[in-house]
C-alpha positions as CSV (number, residue, x, y, z in Angstrom):
1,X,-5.8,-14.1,-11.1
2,X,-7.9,-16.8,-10.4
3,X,-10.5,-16.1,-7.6
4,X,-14.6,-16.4,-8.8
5,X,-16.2,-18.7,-6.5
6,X,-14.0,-19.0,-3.4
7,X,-13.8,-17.6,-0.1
8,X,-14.5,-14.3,0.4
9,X,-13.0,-12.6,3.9
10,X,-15.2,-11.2,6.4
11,X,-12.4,-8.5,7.7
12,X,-13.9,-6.2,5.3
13,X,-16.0,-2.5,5.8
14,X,-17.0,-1.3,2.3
15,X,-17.8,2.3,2.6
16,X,-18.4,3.0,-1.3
17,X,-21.2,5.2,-2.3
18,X,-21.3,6.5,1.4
19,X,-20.1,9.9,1.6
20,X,-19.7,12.0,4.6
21,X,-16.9,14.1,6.3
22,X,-15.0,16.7,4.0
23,X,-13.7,16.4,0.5
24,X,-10.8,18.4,-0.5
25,X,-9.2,18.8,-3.5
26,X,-5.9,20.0,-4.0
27,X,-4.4,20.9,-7.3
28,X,-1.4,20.7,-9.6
29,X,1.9,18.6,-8.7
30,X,1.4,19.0,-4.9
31,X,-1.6,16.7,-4.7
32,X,0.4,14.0,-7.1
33,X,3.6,13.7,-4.5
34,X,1.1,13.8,-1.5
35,X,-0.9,11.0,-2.9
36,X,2.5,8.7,-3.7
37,X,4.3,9.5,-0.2
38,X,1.4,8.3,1.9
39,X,0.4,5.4,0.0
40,X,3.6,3.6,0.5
41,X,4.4,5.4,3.5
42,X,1.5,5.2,5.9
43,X,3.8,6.3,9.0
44,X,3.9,10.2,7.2
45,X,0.1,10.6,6.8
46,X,-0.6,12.2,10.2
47,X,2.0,14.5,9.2
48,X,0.6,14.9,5.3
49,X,-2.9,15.4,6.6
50,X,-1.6,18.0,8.7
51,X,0.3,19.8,5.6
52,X,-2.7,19.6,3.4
53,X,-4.6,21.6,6.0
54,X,-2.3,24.0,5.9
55,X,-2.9,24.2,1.7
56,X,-5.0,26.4,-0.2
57,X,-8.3,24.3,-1.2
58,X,-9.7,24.5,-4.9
59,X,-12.9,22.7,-3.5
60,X,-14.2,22.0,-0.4
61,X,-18.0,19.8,0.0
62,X,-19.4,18.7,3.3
63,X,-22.7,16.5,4.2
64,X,-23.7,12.6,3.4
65,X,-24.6,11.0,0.5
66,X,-25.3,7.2,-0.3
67,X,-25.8,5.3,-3.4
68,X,-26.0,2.1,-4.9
69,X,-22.6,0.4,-6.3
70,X,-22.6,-0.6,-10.0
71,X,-22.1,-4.3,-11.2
72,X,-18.6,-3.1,-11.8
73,X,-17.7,-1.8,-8.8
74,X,-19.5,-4.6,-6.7
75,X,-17.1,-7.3,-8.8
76,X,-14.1,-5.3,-8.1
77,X,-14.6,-5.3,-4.3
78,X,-15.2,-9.2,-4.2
79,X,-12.0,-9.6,-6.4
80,X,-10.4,-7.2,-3.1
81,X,-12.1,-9.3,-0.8
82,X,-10.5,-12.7,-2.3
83,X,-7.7,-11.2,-2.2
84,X,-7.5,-10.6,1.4
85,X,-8.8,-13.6,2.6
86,X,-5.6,-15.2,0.3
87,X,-3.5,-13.1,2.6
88,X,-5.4,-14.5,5.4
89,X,-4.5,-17.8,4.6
90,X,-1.1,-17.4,3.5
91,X,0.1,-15.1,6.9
92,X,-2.2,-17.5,9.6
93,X,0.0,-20.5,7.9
94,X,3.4,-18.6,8.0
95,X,3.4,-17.1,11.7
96,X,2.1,-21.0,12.8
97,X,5.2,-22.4,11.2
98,X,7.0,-19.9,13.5
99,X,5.1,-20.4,16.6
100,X,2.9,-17.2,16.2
101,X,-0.8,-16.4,16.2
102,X,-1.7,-13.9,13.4
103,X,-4.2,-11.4,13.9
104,X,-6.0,-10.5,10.8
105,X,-6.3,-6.8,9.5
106,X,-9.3,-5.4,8.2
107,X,-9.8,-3.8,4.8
108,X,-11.6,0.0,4.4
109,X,-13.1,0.2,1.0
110,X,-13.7,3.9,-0.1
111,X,-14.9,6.6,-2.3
112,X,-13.5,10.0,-2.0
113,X,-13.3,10.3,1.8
114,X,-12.2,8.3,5.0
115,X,-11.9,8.9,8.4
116,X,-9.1,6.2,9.5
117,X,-7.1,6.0,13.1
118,X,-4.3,8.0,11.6
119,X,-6.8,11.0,10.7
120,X,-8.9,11.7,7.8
121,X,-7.9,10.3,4.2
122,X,-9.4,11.4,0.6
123,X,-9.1,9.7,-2.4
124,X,-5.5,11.2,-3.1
125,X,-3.9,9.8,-0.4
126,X,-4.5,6.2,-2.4
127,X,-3.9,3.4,-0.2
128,X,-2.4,3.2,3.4
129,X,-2.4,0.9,6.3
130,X,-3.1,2.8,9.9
131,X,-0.8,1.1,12.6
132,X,-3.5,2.5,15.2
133,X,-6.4,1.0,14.0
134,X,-4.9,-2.3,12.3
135,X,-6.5,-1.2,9.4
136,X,-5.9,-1.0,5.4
137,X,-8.0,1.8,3.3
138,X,-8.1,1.5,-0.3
139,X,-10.0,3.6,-2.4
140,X,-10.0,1.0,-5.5
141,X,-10.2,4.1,-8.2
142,X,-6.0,4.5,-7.3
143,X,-5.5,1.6,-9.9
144,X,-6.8,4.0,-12.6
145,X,-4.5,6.6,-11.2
146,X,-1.5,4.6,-11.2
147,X,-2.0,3.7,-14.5
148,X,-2.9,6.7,-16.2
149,X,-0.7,8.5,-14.5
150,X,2.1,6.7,-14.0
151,X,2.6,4.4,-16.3
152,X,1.6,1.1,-14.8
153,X,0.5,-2.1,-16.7
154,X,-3.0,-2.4,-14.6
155,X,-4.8,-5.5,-14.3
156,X,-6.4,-7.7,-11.3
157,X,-2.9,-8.7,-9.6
158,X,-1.4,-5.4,-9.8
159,X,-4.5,-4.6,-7.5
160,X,-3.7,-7.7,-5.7
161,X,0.1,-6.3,-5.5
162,X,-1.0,-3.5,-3.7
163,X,-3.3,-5.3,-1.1
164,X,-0.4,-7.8,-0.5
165,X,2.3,-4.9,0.4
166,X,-0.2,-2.7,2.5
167,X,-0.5,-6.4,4.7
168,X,3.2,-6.4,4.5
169,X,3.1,-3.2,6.7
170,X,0.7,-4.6,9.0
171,X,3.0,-7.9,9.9
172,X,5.8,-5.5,10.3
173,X,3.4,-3.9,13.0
174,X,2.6,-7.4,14.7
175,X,6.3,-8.1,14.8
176,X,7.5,-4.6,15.9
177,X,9.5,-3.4,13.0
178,X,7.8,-1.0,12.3
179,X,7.9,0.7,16.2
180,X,11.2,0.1,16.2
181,X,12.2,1.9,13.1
182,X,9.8,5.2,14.4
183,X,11.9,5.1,17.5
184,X,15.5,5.1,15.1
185,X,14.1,7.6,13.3
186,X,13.6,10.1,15.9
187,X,17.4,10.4,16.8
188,X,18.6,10.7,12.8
189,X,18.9,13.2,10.3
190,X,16.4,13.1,7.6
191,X,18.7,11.2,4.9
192,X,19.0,8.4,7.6
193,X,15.5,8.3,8.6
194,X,15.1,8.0,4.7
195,X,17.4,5.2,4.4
196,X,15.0,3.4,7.0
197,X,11.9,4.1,5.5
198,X,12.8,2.6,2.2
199,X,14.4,-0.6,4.4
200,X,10.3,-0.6,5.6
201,X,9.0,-0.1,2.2
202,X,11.1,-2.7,0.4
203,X,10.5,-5.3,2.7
204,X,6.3,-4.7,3.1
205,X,7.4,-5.5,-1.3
206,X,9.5,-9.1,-0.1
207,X,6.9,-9.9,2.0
208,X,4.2,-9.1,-0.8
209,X,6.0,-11.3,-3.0
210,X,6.0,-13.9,0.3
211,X,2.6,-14.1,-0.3
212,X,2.6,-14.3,-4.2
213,X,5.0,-17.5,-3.3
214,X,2.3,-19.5,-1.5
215,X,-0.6,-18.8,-3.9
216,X,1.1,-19.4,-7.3
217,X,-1.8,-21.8,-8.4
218,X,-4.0,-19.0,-8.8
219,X,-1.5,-17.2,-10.7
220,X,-2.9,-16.7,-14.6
221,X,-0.3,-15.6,-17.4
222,X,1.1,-12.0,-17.0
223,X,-0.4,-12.2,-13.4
224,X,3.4,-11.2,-12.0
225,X,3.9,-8.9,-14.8
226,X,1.6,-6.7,-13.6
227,X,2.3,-6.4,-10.1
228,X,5.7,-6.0,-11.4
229,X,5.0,-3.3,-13.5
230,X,3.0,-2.1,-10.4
231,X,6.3,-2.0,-8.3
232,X,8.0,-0.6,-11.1
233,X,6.1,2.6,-11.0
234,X,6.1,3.4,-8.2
235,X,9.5,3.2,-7.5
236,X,10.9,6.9,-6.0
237,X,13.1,7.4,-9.2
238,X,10.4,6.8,-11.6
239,X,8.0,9.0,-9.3
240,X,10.3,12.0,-9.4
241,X,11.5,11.9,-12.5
242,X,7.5,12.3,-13.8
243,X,6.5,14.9,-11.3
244,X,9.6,16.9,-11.1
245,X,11.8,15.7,-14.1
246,X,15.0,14.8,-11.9
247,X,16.1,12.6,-9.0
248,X,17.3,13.7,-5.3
249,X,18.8,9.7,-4.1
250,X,18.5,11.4,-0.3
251,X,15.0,12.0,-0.3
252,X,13.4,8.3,-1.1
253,X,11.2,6.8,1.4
254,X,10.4,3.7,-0.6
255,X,12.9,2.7,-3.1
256,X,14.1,2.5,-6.5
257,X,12.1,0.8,-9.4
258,X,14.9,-1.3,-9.4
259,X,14.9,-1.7,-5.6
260,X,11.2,-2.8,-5.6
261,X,11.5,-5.0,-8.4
262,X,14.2,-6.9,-6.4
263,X,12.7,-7.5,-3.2
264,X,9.3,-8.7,-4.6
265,X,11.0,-11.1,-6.8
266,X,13.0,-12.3,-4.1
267,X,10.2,-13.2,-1.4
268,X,8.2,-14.4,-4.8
269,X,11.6,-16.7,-5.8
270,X,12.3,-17.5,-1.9
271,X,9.1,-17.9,0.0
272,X,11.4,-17.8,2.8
273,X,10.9,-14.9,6.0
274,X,14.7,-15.2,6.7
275,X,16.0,-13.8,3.7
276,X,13.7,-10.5,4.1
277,X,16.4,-8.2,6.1
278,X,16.1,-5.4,3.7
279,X,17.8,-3.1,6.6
280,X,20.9,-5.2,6.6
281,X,21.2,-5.7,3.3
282,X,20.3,-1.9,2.3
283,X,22.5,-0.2,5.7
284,X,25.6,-2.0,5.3
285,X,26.4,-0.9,2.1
């Protein structure tokens, strides 16, 4: 993706190399679901932090450090912070179209621990927006997870993938879709609250593939590839078929691989907001 030399956003706290609060590291399988459910479902983690309390702890480390980014890591937050100020663009240009003022989120860059509005995060939780503080955290060392671990292709846009869909969550806060699917969800069974939460998921993925639409010409060859094999493995299917070798349809919260694949294509294909109803399309059938 093409990006050196342009505008970098200010909405951005980088909190590398700045340690603090509790670490806690859970083993085995546990720790692997954990770390998928709340990064594309930031509405459980108050729940999930809760649960991991509750967990035996293989380590536990308090007090503050600090220390200096490498050259590395300093390129791969300004590549982050591109990014974001592309979604900037792209989301201020597509609510003035529709008579709407968009209020920017602001980016957490961490390392191993967060405090965030929605409680304290660690870098298993990988990345999540926090409706209560606007906000999106993103330890940037998840990329090397989700490709060792589960498969995906990697590269600069897959990273870029993942910014994009954790913004998708935060318009669906700023238009209410997300309040309004917590409030449905309290008066369901869990299989229907389910069937919601991978509406949610799917379409923070349409409107991640919204954005792709509108900033094709920095696109570089095998740019989409990546954040479609980034969608692809993450899909529930895939997830549970690696951690616990089968598949249980009524427990998804964000989708299929297939699923995934389909809405991100379709916002990337459509650039249009009106074809994003993934609760219509996914409820009445």
């Amino acid at each position: 993706m093409k990006w050196i030399g342009n505008r970098k956003s200010d909405n951005v706290e980088d909190r590398r190399g700045m340690g603090g609060g509790t670490k806690v590291a859970l083993g085995g399988g546990l720790a692997l679901v954990l770390l998928l459910i709340k990064s594309f479902f930031p509405e459980s983690a108050p729940l999930l932090d809760t649960l991991e309390q509750q967990l035996p702890q293989s380590q536990t480390e308090t007090g503050s450090t600090q220390r200096n980014l490498t050259p590395e890591e300093q390129a791969i937050g300004d590549f982050a912070k591109t990014v974001l100020a592309y979604t900037e663009d792209t989301w201020t240009t597509v609510f003035a179209e529709s008579g709407l003022s968009y209020r920017e989120p602001k980016l957490v860059l961490f390392s191993d621990a967060v405090q965030s509005g929605c409680g304290a995060a660690t870098a298993a939780t990988g990345p999540f927006y926090c409706p209560a503080d606007h906000k999106i955290y993103f330890d940037l060392t998840f990329m090397q997870e989700l490709e060792k671990r589960f498969g995906a292709r990697g590269g600069d846009f897959a990273m870029a993938y993942i910014v994009a869909h954790e913004v998708g969550h935060h318009i669906q806060t700023l238009l209410g879709t997300s309040a309004n699917v917590r409030r449905k969800q309290a008066n369901m069974s869990e299989v229907e609250a389910n069937k919601l939460s991978v509406a949610l998921e799917l379409q923070a993925d349409f409107y991640a593939g919204i954005w792709a639409h509108y900033n094709q010409k920095y696109l570089e060859a095998g740019d989409l590839e990546e954040a479609l094999s980034a969608a692809q493995a993450v899909g529930d299917d895939a997830i549970q078929k690696r951690v616990q070798g089968h598949v249980n349809p009524d427990s998804f919260t964000h989708g299929t691989s297939e699923q995934r694949l389909y809405w991100f294509q379709k916002g990337f294909q459509s650039g249009d907001m009106q074809k994003g109803d993934t609760f219509a399309a996914l409820l009445n059938n």
